[in-house]
N, C-alpha and C positions, 0 to 999 in steps of 0.2 A: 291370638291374631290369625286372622285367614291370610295366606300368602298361593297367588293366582299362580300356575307353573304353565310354561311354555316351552316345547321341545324341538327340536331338529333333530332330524333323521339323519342326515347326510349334509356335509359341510357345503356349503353353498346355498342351501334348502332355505324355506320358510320358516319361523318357528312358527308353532299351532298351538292353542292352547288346547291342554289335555286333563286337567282338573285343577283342585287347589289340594292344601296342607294347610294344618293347623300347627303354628307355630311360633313362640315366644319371641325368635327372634331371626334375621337373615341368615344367620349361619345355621343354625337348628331348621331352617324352611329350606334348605339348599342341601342341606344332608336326608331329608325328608323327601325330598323330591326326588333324589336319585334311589332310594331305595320307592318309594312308591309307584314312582313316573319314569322311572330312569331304566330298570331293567329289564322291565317288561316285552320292548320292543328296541331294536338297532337305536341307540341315542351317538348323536353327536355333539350335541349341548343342549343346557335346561338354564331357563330364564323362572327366577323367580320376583315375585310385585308382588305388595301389599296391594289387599284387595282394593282398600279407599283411595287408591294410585290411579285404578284404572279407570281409565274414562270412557264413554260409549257416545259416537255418532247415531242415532237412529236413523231409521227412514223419514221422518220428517225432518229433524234436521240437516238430513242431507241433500236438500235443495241447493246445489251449486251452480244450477243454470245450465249446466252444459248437456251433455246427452252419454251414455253408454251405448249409442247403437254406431258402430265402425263400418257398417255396409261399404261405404264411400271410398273404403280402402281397396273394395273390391271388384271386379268388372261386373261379376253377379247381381252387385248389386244396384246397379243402373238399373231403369226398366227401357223397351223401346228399342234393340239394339238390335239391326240387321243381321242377316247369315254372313255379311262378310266379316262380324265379329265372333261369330260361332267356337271357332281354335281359341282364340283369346278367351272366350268366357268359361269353355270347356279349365283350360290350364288353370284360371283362376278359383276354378269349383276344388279343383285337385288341388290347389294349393292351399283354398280352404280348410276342406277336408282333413290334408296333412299337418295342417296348424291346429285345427281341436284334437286330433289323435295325439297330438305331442301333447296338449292342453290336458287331455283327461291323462295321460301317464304319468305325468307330474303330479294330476289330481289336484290342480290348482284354479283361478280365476285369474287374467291379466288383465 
């Protein structure tokens, strides 16, 4: 049986999947996983699933109507805005900015 492993680096963190294990049963795919997926790099826990557990969204089924574009959150992303907006669009570029530099540290998508 294939059992899928998912790992955390640091206690708060994401789990990411990082391979699978071949394995009879949860306790043999759990012990399999720490030695295969476990010591290689800083673990803080390993999530193991049988494979036929896991389920996938695609990109076509992921038509949910809404949108992934956030512009709107930001003053940058108005168009049309006078020099007397200038400092404000300045501040929120920087705070964009600051928000992806934290985004790629994490090395995540929000």
């Amino acid at each position: 049986m294939i059992w899928e492993v998912f790992r955390q680096e640091d206690a708060g963190e994401y789990h990411t999947h990082c391979g699978n294990v071949h394995a009879p049963d949860r306790e043999m795919a759990k012990l399999f996983a720490q030695i295969q997926h476990g010591r290689r790099k800083p673990t803080n826990s390993l999530w193991v699933a049988p494979k036929e557990e896991i389920g996938e969204v695609d990109t076509e089924d992921a038509k949910f109507g809404g949108t992934t574009d956030k512009s709107y959150r930001w003053v940058m992303g108005y168009k049309d805005l006078d020099a007397a907006f200038a400092e404000e669009v300045a501040d929120s570029e920087s705070e964009q900015e600051e928000a992806d530099e934290a985004k790629r540290a994490r090395g995540g998508d929000d």
